[in-house]
C-alpha beads as a LAMMPS data file, in Angstrom:
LAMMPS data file: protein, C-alpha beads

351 atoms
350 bonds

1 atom types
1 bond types

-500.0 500.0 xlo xhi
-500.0 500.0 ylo yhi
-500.0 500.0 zlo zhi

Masses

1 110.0

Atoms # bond

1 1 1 141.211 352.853 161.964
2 1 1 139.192 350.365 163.438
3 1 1 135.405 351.074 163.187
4 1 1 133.450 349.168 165.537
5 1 1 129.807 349.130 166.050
6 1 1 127.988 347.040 168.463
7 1 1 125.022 344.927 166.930
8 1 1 122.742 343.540 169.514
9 1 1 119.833 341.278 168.835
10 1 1 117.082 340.138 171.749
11 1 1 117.251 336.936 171.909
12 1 1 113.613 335.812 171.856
13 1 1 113.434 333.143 169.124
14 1 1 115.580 333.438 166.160
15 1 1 113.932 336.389 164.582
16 1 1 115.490 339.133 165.577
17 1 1 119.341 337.642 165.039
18 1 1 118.129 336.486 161.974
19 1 1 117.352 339.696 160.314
20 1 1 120.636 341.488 162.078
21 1 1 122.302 339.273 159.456
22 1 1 121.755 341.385 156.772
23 1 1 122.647 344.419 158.464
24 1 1 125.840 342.964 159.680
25 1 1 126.743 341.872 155.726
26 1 1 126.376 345.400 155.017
27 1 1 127.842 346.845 157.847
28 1 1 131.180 344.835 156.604
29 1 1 131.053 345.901 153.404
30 1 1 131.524 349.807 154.303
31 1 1 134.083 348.909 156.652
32 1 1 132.922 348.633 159.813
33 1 1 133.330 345.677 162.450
34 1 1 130.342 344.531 163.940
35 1 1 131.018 343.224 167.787
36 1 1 128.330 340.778 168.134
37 1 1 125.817 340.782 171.424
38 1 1 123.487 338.851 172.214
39 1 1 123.057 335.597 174.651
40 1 1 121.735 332.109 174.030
41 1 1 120.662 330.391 170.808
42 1 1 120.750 334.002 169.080
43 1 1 124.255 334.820 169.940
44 1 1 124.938 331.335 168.821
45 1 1 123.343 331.799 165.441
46 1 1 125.215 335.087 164.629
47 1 1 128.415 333.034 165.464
48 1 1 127.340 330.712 163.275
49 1 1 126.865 333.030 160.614
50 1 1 129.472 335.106 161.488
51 1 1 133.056 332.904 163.097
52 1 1 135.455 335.784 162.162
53 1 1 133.578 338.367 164.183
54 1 1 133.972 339.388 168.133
55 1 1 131.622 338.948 170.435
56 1 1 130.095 339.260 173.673
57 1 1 127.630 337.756 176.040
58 1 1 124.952 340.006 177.760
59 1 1 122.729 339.020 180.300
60 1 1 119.393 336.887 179.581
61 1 1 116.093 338.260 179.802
62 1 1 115.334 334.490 180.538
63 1 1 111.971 334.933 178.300
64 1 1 109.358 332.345 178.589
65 1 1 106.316 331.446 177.291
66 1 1 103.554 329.704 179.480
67 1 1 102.144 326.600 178.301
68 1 1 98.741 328.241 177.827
69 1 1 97.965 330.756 175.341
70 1 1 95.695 332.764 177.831
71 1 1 98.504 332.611 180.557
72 1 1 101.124 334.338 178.193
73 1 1 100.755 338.144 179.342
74 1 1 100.880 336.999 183.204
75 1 1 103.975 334.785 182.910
76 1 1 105.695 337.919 181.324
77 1 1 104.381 340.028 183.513
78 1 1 105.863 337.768 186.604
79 1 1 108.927 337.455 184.919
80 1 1 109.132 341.433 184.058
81 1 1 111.672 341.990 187.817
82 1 1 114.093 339.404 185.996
83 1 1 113.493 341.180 182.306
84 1 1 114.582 344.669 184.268
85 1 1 117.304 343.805 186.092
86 1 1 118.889 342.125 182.707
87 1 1 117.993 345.380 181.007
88 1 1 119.595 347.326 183.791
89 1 1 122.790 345.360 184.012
90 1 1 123.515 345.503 179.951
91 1 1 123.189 348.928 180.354
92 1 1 126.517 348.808 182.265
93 1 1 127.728 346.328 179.885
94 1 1 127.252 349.261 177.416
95 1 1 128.973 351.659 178.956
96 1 1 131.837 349.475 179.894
97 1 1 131.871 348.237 176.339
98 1 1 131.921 351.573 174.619
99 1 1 134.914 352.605 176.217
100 1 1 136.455 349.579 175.578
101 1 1 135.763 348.927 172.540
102 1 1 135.632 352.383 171.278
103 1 1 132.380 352.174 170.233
104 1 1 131.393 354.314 167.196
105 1 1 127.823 353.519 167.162
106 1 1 125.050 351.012 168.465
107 1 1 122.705 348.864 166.828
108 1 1 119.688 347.058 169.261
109 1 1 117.399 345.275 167.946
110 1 1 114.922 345.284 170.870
111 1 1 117.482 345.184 173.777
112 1 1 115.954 347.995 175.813
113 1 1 119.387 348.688 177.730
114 1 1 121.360 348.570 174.734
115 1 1 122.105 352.453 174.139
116 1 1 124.755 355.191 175.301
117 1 1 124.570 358.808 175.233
118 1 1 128.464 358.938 174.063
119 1 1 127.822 357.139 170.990
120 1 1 124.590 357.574 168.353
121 1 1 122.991 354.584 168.996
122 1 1 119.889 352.581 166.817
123 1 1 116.907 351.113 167.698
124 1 1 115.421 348.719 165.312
125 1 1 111.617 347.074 165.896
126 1 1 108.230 346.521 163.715
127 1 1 106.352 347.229 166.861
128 1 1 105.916 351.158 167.472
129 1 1 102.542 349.624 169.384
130 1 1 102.509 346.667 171.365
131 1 1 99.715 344.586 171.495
132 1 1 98.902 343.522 174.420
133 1 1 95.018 343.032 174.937
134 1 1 93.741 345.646 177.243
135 1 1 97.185 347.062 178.487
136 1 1 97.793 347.686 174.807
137 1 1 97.862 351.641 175.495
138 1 1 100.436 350.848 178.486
139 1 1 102.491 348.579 176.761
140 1 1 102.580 351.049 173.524
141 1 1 103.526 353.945 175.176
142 1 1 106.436 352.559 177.652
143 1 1 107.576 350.994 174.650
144 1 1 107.501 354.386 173.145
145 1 1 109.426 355.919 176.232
146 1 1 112.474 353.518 175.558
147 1 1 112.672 354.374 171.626
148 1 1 112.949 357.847 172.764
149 1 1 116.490 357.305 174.105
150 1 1 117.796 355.931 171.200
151 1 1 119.370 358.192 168.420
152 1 1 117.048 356.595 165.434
153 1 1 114.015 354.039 165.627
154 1 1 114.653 351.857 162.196
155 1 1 111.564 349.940 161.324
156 1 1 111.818 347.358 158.912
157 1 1 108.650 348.025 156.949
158 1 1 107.731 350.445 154.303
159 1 1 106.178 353.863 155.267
160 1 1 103.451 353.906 153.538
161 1 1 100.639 350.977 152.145
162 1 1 100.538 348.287 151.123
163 1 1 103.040 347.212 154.091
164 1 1 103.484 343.978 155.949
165 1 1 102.525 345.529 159.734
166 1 1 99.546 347.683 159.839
167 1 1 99.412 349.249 163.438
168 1 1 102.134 347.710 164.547
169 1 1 104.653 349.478 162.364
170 1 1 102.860 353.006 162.304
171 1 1 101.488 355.818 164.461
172 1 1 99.487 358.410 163.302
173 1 1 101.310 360.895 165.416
174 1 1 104.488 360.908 167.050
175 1 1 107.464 362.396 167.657
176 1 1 110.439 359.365 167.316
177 1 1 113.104 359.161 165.293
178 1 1 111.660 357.357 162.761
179 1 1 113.537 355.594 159.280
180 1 1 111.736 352.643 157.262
181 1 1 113.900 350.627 155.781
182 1 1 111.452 348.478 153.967
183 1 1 111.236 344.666 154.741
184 1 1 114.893 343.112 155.447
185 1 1 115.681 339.375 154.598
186 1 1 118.961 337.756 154.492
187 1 1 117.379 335.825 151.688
188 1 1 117.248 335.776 148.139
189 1 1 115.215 334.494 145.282
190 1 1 115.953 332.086 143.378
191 1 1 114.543 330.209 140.498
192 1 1 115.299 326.359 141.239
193 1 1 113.844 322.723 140.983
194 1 1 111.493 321.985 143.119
195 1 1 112.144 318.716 146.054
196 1 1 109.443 319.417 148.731
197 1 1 105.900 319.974 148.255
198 1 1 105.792 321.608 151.907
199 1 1 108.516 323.518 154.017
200 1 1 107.936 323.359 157.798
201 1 1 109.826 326.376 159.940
202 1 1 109.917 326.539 163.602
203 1 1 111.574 329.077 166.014
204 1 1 109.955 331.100 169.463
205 1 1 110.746 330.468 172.582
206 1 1 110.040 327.281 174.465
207 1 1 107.718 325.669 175.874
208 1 1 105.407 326.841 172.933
209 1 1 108.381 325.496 169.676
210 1 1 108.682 322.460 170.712
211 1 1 104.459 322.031 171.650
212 1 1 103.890 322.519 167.974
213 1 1 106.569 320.233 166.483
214 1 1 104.788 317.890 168.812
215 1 1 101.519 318.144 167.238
216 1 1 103.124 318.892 163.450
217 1 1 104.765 315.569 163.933
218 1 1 101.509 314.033 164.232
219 1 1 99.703 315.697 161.703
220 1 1 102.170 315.126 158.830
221 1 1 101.675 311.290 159.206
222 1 1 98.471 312.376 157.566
223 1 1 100.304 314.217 154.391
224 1 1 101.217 312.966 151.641
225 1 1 103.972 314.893 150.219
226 1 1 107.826 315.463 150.539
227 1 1 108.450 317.744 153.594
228 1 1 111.404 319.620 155.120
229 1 1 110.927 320.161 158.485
230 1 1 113.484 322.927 160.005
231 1 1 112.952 323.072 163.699
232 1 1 114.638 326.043 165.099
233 1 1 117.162 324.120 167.419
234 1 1 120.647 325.634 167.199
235 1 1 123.101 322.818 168.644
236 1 1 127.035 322.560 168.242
237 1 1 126.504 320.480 165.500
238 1 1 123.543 320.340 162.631
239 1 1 121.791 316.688 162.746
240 1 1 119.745 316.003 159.644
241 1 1 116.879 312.658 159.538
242 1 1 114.779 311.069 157.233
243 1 1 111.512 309.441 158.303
244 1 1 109.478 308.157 155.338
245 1 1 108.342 311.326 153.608
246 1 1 109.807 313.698 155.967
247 1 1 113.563 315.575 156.390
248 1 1 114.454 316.792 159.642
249 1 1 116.757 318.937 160.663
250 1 1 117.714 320.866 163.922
251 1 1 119.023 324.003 162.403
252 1 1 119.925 325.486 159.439
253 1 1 122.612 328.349 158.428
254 1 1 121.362 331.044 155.936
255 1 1 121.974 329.588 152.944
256 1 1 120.940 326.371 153.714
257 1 1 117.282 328.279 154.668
258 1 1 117.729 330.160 151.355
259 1 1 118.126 326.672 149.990
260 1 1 115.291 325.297 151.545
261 1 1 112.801 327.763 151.049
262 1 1 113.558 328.223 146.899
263 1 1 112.982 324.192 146.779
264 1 1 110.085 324.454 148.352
265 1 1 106.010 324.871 147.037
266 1 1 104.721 326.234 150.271
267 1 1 105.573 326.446 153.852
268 1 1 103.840 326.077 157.280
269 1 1 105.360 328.462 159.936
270 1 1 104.632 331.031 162.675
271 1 1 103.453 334.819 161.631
272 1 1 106.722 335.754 163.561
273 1 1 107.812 339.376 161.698
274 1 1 111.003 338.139 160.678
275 1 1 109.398 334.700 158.726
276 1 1 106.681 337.098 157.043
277 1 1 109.563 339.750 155.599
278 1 1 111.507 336.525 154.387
279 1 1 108.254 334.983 152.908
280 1 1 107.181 338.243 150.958
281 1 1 110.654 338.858 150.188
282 1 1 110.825 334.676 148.093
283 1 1 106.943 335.254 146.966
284 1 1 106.347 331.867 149.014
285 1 1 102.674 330.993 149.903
286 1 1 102.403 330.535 153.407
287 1 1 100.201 328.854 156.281
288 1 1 100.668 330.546 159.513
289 1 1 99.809 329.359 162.672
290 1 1 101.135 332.191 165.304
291 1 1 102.291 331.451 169.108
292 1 1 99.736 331.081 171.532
293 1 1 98.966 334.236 173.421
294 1 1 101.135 336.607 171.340
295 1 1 99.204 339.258 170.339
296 1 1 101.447 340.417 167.256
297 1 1 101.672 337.237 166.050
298 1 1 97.785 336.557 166.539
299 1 1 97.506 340.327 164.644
300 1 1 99.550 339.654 162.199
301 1 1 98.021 336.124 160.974
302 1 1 94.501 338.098 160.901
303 1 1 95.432 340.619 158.633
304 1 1 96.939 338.741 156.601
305 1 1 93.909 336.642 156.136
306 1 1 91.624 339.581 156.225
307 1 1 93.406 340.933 152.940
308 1 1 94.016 337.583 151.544
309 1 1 96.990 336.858 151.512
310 1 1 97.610 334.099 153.706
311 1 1 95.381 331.499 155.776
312 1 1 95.774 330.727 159.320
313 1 1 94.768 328.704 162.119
314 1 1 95.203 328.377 165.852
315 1 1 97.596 325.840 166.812
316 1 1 94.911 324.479 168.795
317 1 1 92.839 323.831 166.266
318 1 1 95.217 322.786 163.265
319 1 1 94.166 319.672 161.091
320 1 1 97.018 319.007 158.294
321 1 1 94.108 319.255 156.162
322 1 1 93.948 323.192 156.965
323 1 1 96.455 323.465 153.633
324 1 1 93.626 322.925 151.419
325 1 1 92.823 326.266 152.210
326 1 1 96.146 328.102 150.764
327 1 1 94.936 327.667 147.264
328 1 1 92.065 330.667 147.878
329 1 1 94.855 333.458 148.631
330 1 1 97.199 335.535 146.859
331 1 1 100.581 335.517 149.161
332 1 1 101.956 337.773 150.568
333 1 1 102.804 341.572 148.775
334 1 1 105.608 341.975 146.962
335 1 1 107.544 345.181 148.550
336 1 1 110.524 346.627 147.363
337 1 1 112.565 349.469 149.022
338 1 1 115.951 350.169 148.107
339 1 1 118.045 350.759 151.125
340 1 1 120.646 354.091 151.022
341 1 1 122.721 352.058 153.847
342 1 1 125.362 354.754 153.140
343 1 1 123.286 357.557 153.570
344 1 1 122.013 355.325 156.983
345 1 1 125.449 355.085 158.088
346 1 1 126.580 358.554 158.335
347 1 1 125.097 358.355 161.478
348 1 1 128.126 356.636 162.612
349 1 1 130.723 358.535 160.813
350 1 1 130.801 360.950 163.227
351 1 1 132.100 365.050 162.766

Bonds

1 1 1 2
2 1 2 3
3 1 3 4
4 1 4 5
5 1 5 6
6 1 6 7
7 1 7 8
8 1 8 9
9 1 9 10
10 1 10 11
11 1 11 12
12 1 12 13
13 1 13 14
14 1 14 15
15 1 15 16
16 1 16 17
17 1 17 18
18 1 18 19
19 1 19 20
20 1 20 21
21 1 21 22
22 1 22 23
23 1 23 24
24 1 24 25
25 1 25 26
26 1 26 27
27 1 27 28
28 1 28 29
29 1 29 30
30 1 30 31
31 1 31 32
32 1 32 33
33 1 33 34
34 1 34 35
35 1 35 36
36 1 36 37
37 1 37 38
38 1 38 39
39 1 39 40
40 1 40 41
41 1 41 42
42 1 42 43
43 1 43 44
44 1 44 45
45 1 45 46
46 1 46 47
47 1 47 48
48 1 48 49
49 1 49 50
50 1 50 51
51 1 51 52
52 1 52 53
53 1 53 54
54 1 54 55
55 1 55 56
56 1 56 57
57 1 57 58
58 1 58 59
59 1 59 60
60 1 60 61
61 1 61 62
62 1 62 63
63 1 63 64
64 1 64 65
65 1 65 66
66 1 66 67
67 1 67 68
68 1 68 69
69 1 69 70
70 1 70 71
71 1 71 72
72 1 72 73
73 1 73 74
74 1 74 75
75 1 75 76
76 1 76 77
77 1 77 78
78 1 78 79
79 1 79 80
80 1 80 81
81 1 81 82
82 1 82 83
83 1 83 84
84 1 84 85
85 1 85 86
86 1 86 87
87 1 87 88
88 1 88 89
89 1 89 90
90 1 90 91
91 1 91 92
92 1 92 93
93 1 93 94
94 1 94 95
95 1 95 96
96 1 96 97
97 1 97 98
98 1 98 99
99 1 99 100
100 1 100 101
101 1 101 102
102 1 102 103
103 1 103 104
104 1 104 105
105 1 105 106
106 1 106 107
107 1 107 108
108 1 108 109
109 1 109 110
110 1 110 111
111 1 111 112
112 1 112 113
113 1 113 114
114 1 114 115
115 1 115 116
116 1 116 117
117 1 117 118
118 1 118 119
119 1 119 120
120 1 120 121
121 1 121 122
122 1 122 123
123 1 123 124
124 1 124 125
125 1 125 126
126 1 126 127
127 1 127 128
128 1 128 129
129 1 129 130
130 1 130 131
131 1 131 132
132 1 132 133
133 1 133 134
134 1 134 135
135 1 135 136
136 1 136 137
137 1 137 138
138 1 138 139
139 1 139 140
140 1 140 141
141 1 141 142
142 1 142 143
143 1 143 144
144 1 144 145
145 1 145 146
146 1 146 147
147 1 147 148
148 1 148 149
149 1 149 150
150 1 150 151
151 1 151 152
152 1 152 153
153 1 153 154
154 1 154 155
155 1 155 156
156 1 156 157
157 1 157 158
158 1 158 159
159 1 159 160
160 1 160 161
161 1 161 162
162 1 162 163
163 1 163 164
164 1 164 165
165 1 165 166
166 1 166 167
167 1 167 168
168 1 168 169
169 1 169 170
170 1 170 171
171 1 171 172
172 1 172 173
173 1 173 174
174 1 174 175
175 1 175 176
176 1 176 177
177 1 177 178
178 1 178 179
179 1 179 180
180 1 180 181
181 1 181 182
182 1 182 183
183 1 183 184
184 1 184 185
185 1 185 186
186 1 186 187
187 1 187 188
188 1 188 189
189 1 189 190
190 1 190 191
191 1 191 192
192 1 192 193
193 1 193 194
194 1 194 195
195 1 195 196
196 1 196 197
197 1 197 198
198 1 198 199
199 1 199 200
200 1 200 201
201 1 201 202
202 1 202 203
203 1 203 204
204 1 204 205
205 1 205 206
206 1 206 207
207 1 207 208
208 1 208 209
209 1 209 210
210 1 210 211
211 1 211 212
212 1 212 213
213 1 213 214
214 1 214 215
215 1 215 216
216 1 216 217
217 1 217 218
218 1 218 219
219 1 219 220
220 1 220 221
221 1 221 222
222 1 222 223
223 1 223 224
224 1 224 225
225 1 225 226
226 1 226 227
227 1 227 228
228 1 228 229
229 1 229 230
230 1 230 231
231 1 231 232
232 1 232 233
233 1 233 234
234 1 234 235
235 1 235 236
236 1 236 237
237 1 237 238
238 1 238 239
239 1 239 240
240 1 240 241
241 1 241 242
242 1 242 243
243 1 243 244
244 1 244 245
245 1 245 246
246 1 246 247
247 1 247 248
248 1 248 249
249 1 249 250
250 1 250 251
251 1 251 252
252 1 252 253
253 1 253 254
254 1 254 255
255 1 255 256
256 1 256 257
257 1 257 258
258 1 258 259
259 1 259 260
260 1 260 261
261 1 261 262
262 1 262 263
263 1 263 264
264 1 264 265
265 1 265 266
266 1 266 267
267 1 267 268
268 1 268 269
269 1 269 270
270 1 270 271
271 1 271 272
272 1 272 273
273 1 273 274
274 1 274 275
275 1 275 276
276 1 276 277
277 1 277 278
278 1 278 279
279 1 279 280
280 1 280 281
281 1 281 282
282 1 282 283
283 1 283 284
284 1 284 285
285 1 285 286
286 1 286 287
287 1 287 288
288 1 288 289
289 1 289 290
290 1 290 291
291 1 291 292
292 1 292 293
293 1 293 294
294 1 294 295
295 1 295 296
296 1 296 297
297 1 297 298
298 1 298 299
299 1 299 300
300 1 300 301
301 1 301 302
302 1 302 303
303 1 303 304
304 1 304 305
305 1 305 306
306 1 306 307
307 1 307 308
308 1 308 309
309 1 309 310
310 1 310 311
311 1 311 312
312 1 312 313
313 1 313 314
314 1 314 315
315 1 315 316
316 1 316 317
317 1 317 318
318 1 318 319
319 1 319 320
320 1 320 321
321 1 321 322
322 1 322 323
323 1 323 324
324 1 324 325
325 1 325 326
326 1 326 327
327 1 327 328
328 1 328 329
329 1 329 330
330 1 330 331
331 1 331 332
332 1 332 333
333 1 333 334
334 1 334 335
335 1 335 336
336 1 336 337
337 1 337 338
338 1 338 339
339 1 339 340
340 1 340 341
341 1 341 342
342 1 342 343
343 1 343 344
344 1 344 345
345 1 345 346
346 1 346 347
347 1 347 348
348 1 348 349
349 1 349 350
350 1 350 351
């Protein structure tokens, strides 16, 4: 019998598809068949990844970022009617879906619609607070209101310290649903030559992605060494180019990444969550310079730097000559938390 669970990712950069992928491997392996959900370049990465799999389109929360870091909170907030009426309208996707697919279980990875009261349904995020400047207390607890329909919260960070979130991740009181996981990465470690002396990653939502390849462009002319540069572009087809002592290439599928990283000395990339639980899982030094006016991302980059670990800079204020500075840290932890997916996926056993 046919055990299908729904697996939808927000599509707001590449992170959050990106670390469905290894929850979709394992998913398969116990026998179930993941129905893929998502819109845009993160539905097209899963299909990608994943050709042999069904899928669906849901409606866009049409995310974007303002060109100015200190205009990021008010372009979200004016875009917020057309971010509820998409979160509205997959929630009658999901009911529609359920039935027809005969749902035995949900998986959203911040897709606030994505839930039904007929089937136990997950809700996976690193943010249990959500930064947001002065409407951080808001923000936090209406989050908090939509985990609360959800069967389970899965957070994808370890419990207790050393962990890769801080506040983000943990609440000193509560009462959600709450399972860590420990860090997920569809990535694995592996001991192999080294062909680039720097890695470049992009992904986020526009305008802000392509603003920094802009300036990294610029600033590499300046660098010396072999680079990769990966910019976050899923097209139809990958298109790869070498300019003096850089490799471009639009996108890459997860092995290729894998690839990429393990050849790789060091790498230059946003704090996104899903980059950091890849780089901690390859012990890869890192430079991080996070979106402008995300406050997780802007956290994140901090702590890390507070607890040295890993240097940052604005993007503003980037020189190519910031990567001196990567020789005074430590990288990133080294956490290790061995999954019971089994165990997890009782859940959707049912009686």
């Amino acid at each position: 019998m046919t055990k299908n669970i729904l697996i939808a990712p927000l599509n707001w950069g590449l992170g959050h598809a990106t670390r469905c992928i290894p929850i979709i491997r394992v998913l398969e392996h116990y026998g179930f068949t993941p129905v893929l959900a998502s819109d845009g370049e993160a539905l097209q990465l899963l299909q990608k990844e994943f050709p042999h799999l069904p899928f669906v389109t849901l409606p866009s929360y049409d995310i974007e970022y303002a060109k100015e870091g200190s205009d990021f909170k008010w372009k979200l907030i004016k875009n917020s009617p057309k971010m509820i009426q998409a979160i509205f309208e997959e929630k009658k996707m999901v009911k529609k879906l359920t039935r027809e697919w005969d749902l035995k279980g949900i998986i959203s990875d911040n897709r606030l619609g994505v839930y039904s009261k007929k089937v136990p349904s997950v809700f996976i995020t690193h943010q249990l607070n959500v930064l947001s400047g002065k409407t951080t207390w808001i923000s936090s607890k209406l989050h908090q209101y939509f985990i609360k329909k959800f069967t389970e919260c899965w957070i994808p960070d370890m419990k207790n310290k050393p962990n890769l979130t801080g506040k983000l991740g943990h609440l000193k009181n509560n009462d959600l649903p709450l399972k860590y996981l420990g860090p997920l990465s569809r990535l694995e470690k592996r001991e192999t030559a080294k062909h680039y002396e720097l890695m470049v990653i992009l992904s986020g939502p526009e305008p802000q992605r392509t603003l920094l390849e802009e300036k990294l462009i610029i600033e590499l002319q300046r660098y010396n060494g072999s680079v990769i540069f990966i910019k976050g572009k899923v097209a139809p087809q990958q298109t790869q180019e070498t300019i003096g002592h850089i490799t471009y290439y639009n996108f890459m599928t997860s092995d290729e990444i894998e690839q990429a990283y393990n050849e790789s000395e060091m790498v230059l990339c946003r704090s996104g969550y899903t980059t950091v639980m890849d780089l901690a899982k390859l012990q890869k030094n890192a430079f991080f310079i996070p979106t402008p006016g995300q406050f997780e991302q802007e956290y994140l980059a901090k702590r890390f730097q507070r607890n040295g670990y890993a240097p940052f800079a604005e993007q503003e204020h980037f020189r190519i000559e910031n990567l001196l500075e990567m020789g005074l840290y430590k990288g990133l932890p080294k956490l290790i938390e061995t999954v019971n997916w089994k165990q997890l996926f009782i859940l959707f056993e049912g009686k």
